[in-house]
FIKETI-865203 format. One record per residue (C-alpha): x, y, z. Coordinates in steps of 0.05 Angstrom, whole numbers, padded with zeros to 5 digits, always signed. Each point is the difference from the previous one (the first is absolute). Layout:
REM FIKETI-865203
XYZ
...
***
This chain:
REM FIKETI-865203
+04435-02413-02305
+00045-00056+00044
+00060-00025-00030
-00016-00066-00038
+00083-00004-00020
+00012-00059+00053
-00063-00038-00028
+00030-00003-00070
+00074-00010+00005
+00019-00030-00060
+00025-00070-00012
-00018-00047+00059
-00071+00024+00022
-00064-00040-00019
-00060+00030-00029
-00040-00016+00036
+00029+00039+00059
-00001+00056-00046
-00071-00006-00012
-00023-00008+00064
+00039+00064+00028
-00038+00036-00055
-00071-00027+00015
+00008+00010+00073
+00014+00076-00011
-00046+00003-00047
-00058-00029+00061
+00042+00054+00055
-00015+00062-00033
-00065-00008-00030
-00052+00047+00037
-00072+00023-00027
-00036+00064-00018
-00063-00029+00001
-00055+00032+00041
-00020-00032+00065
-00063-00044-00010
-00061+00031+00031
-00074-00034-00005
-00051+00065-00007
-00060+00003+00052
-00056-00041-00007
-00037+00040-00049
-00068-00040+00029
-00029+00001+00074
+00019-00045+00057
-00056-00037-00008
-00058-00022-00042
-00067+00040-00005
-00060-00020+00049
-00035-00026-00060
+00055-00050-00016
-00017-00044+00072
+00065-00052+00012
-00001-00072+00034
+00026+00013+00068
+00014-00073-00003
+00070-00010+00037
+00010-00068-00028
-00013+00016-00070
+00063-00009-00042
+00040+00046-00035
-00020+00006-00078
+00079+00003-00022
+00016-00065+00031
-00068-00033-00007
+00006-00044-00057
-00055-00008-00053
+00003-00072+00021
-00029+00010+00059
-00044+00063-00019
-00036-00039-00049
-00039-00063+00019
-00028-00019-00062
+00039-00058-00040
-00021+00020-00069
+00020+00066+00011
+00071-00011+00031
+00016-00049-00059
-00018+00061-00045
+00043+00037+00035
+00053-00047-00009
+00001-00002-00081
-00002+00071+00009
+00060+00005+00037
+00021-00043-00052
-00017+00022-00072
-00011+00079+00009
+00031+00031-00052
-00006+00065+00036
+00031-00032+00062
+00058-00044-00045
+00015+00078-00026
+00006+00032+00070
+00049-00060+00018
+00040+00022-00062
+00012+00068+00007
+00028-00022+00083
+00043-00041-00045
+00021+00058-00043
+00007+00048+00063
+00047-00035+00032
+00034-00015-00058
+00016+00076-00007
+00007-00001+00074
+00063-00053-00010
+00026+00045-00058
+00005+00058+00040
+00029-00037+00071
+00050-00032-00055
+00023+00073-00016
+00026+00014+00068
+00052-00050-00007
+00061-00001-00049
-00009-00037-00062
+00066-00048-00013
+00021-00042-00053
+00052-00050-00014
+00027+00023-00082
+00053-00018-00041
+00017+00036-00054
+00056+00017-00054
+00029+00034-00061
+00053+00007-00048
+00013+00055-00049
+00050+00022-00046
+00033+00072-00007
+00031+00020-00072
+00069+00026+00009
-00023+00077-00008
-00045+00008+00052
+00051-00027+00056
+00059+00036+00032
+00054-00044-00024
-00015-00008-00075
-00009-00080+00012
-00065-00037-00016
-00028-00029+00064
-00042-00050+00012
-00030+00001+00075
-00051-00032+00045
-00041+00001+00069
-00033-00053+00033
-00033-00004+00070
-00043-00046+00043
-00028+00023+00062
-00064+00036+00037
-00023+00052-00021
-00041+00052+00039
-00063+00033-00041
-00021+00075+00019
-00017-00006+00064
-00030+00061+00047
+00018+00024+00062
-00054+00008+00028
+00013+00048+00054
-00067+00046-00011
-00049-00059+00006
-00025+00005-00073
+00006-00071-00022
-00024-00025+00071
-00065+00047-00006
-00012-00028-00069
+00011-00064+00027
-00043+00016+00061
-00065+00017-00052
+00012-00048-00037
-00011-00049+00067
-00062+00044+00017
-00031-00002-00061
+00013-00077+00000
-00032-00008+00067
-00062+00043-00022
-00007-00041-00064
-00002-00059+00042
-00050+00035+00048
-00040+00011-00062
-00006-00065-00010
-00026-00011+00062
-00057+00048-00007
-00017-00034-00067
-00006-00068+00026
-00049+00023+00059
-00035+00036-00053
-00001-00059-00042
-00017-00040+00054
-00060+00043+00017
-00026+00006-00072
-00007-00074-00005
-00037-00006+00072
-00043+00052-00019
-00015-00024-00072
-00005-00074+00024
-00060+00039+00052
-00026+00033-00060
-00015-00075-00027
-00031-00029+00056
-00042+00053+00011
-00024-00007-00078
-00009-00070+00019
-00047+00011+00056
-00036+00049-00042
-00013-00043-00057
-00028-00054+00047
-00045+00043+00022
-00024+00029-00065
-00004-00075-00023
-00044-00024+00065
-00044+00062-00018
-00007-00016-00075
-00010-00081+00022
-00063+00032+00040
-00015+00050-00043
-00015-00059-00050
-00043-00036+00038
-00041+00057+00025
-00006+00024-00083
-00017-00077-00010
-00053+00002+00054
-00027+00063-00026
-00007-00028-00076
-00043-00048+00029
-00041+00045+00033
-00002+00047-00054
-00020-00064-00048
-00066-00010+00049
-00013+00069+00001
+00011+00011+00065
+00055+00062-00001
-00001+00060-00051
+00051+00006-00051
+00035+00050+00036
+00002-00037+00063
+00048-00060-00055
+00042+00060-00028
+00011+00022+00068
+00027-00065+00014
+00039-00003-00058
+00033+00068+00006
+00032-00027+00071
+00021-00059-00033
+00031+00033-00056
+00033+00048+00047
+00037-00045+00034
+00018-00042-00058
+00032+00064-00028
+00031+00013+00068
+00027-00064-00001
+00038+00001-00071
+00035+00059+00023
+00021-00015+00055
+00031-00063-00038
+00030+00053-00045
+00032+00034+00056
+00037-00066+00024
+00020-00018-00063
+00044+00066-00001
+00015-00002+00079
+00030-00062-00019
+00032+00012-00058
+00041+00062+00044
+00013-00049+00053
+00036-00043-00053
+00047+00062-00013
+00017+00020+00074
+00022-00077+00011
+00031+00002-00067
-00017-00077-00018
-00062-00036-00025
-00053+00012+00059
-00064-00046-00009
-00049+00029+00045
-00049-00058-00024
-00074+00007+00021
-00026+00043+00056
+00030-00048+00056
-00031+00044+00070
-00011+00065+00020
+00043+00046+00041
+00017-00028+00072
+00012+00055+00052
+00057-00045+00034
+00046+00001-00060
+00044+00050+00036
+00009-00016+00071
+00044+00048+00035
-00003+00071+00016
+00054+00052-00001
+00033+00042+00049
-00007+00069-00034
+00042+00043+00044
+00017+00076-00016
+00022+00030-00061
+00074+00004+00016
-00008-00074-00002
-00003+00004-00074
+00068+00026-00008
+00029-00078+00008
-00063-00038-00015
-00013+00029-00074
+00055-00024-00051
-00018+00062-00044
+00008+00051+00055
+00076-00045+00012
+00009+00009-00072
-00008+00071+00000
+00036+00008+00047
+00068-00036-00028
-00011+00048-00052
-00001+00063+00036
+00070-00030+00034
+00030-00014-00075
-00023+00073-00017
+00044+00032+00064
+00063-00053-00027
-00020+00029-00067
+00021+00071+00024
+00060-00029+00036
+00024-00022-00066
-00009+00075-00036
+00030+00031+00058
+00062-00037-00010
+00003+00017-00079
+00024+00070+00020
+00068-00027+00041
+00067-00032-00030
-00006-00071-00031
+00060-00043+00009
+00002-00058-00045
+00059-00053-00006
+00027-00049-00052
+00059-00047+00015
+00035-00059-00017
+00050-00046+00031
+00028-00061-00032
+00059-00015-00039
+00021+00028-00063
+00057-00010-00056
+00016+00016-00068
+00008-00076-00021
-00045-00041+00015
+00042-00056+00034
+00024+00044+00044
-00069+00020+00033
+00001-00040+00059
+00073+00001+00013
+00030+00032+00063
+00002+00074+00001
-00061+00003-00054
-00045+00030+00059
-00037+00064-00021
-00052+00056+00027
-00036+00053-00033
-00051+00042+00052
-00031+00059-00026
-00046+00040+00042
-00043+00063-00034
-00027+00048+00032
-00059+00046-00034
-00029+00068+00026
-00064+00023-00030
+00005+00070-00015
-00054+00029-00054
-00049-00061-00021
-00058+00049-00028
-00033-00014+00066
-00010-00080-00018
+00013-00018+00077
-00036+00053+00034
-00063-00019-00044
+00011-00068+00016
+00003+00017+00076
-00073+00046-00011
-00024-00067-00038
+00020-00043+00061
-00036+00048+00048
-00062+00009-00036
-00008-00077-00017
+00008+00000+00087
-00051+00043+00006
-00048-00041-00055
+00025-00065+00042
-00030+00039+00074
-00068+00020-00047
+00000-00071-00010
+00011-00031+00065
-00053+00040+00034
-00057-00002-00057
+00016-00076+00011
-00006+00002+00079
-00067+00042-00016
-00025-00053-00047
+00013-00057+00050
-00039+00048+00060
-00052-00005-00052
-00007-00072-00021
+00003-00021+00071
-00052+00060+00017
-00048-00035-00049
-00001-00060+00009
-00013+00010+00072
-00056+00040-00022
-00019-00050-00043
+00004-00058+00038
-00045+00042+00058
-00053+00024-00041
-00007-00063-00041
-00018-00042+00062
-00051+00054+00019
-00027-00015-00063
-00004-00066-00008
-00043-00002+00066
-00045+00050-00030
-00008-00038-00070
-00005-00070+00042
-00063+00036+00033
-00020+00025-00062
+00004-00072-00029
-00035-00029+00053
-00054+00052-00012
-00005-00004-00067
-00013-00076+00001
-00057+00005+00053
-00034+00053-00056
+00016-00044-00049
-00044-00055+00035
-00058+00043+00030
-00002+00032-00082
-00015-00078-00026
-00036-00011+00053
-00053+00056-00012
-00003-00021-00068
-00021-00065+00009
-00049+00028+00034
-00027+00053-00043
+00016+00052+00041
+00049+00032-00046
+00027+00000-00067
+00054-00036-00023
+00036+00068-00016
+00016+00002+00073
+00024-00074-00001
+00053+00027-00064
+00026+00056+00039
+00011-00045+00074
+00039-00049-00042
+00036+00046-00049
+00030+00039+00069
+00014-00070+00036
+00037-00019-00056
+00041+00069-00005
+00002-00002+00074
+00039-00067-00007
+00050+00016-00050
+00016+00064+00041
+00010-00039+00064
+00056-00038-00043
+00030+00055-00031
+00011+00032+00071
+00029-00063+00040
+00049-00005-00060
+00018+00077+00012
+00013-00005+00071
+00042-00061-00010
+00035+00032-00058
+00003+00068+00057
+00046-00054+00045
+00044-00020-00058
+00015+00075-00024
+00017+00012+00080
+00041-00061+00007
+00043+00034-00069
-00008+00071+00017
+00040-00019+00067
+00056-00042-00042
-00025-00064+00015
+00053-00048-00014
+00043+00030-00024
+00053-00020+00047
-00011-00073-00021
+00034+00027-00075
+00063+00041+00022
+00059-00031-00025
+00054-00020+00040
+00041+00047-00028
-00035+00050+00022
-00020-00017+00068
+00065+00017+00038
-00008+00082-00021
-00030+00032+00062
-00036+00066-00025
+00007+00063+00059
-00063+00029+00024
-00026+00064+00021
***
């Protein structure tokens, strides 16, 4: 250890030299054990399967830096997304535990430096004449005023930098976890707000077939009344009408509770009101650039996250590697000091105390080695994690590719279908007025047309949903939410 005598001559030199001479060698001969950070291979391919087609648009954005703002046209929608943003108490509990992290993270960073306090402090005692050396009662006291130096480590292994180190990765993944919750949040609402529109349209429909439905069961009591139609022919009639009526009451049931788990995504009072339009295929505008899977690794806050954690599990092991070398831990004081108390701030009262320690472990039962095997397996737990999380990003990207491919195939097909449908639907009643047929034929034409148009809903609401799970399975966003804080850490890459 260097000499420290010249920093603490008694008498004329400040404390605050002193303390500085002891932080600085403190910062010199720290080093670390820790294990050199090392991202695993891509545990997915280098690019997405054939049956997961990508835009090959070059001026499509970038999901991580296109903001839902601009992603989402619709007006209703973004101001959902806004209260959401908002009132989530899923979200206002992600922004909490940042908070928490890097409060731990300043605990630790505080550790590194020595903890100094200004004290003052005294006593007086008395001593019967038998227990001291001159047979005389004595009556005796101490008082001092000055800083005082708490135990402070020397950290010349690394293990309070490595602690502070995961702490600082474990903060920066906490926040990265936030990140992925608010584009998951964000996507939840689009994608429920969809849900409702689509209900919407749907229910128009299945009213505009129940308003006909009524008319034609109407038309057909009159006939029936003049004896011109059979019984069967008015039941008929009546079973489509009550069909759709029953149709229509559930689908009223289903946007009662699609609205009532909208209200708990945004987290406030959502009135959805009446059915106010149906879906519109323009309320997301832009496309995505989709790019290659390695892309992932800085535009998905949970693959970030992941791997922040894998880096505090290496510091992690820094820190139990250290555990099995010397600690050196110091205590001082420097102030003034007297036995009266008038006298402690009179010339020559000046006074240090510095007392370094120095401990070995020797036989601990095996506490630190365990702690090391802890360390490395919890590293090992952190690599499972980052890849199964690279794997699940492949994945959702992988699908909704697929998704949003196959679901345009088949909305053409069902908009043929529809169009189909419709023209049987009006050759069937046609025939029947004309006696060529019964009107058994007419029920099934206009029972399919109606199926035919609830399905062609169902499946422009699943291909727009297909865009909003790609725009989130590619991080979109997500750099609109990183803190400051957090932006200036530059994460290496393979």
């Amino acid at each position: 250890m260097p000499s420290i005598g010249p920093a603490l001559t008694p008498g004329r030199r400040l404390a605050g030299d002193w303390i500085m001479v002891l932080v600085s060698l403190g910062l010199l001969g720290a080093c670390s054990l820790a294990p050199t950070h090392e991202l695993p291979l891509l545990p997915v391919a280098a690019t997405y399967p054939a049956d997961a087609p990508s835009s090959s648009d070059a001026a499509a954005g970038v999901a991580a830096h296109t903001t839902w703002r601009d992603y989402f046209a619709d007006s209703q929608l973004q101001a959902l997304i806004v209260q959401a943003l908002e009132h989530s108490r899923d979200l206002r509990s992600g922004v909490l535990r940042v908070e928490e992290a890097r409060a731990v993270y300043g605990i630790r960073r505080a550790d590194q430096l020595p903890t100094v306090g200004l004290g003052v402090d005294g006593s007086r005692g008395r001593t019967p004449a038998d227990l001291t050396v001159s047979g005389q009662v004595q009556t005796s006291g101490q008082y001092q005023a000055g800083f005082n130096l708490a135990a402070w480590e020397l950290d010349f292994w690394g293990r309070v930098a490595n602690l502070k180190d995961a702490a600082l990765q474990e903060f920066l993944a906490t926040d990265a976890a936030r990140r992925a919750l608010t584009v998951s949040l964000v996507a939840q609402v689009a994608d429920g707000y969809l849900a409702l529109r689509e209900l919407d349209e749907r229910i128009v429909l299945a009213r505009r077939t129940i308003d006909s439905r009524k008319e034609s069961f109407r038309i057909f009591g009159r006939r029936f009344e003049v004896g011109a139609i059979s019984r069967l022919d008015l039941l008929q009639v009546e079973t489509l009408l009550t069909q759709a009526e029953s149709l229509g009451a559930q689908l009223e049931q289903a946007r009662a509770v699609q609205a009532h788990a909208l209200s708990v995504l945004v987290g406030a009072t959502f009135d959805p009101g009446p059915p106010a339009g149906g879906l519109d295929d323009n309320m997301i505008l832009h496309e995505v650039n989709v790019g290659l899977p390695s892309a992932l690794l800085v535009q998905r806050p949970d693959i970030v996250a992941a791997e922040h954690r894998l880096k505090a599990a290496n510091a992690n092991i820094g820190a139990a590697r250290a555990a099995f070398f010397p600690r050196i831990v110091l205590t001082g004081f420097a102030g003034s000091a007297s036995a009266e108390l008038e006298g402690l701030f009179e010339a020559g009262s000046g006074a240090w105390r510095f007392a370094p320690s120095l401990v070995l472990p020797i036989f601990d039962a095996g506490r630190n080695q365990a702690n090391l095997d802890l360390a490395e397996v919890r590293r090992d737990l952190a690599v499972a994690a980052y890849e199964k999380t690279v794997q699940t990003a492949f994945r959702d990207v992988a699908d909704a590719l697929s998704a949003r491919h196959w679901l345009g195939e088949q909305l053409r097909f069902q908009r043929a279908a529809l169009d189909a449908q419709s023209e049987r639907a009006r050759l069937a009643q046609l025939r029947y007025d004309n006696g060529a047929v019964r009107y058994l034929e007419v029920l099934d034409a206009q029972r399919d047309l109606l199926v035919a148009e609830q399905a062609l809903v169902q499946t422009r609401r699943a291909l727009l949903s297909s865009r909003i799970g790609l725009y989130a399975a590619l991080g979109g966003g997500s750099q609109e939410f990183v803190e400051p804080a957090a932006q200036p850490v530059r994460l290496r890459r393979p």
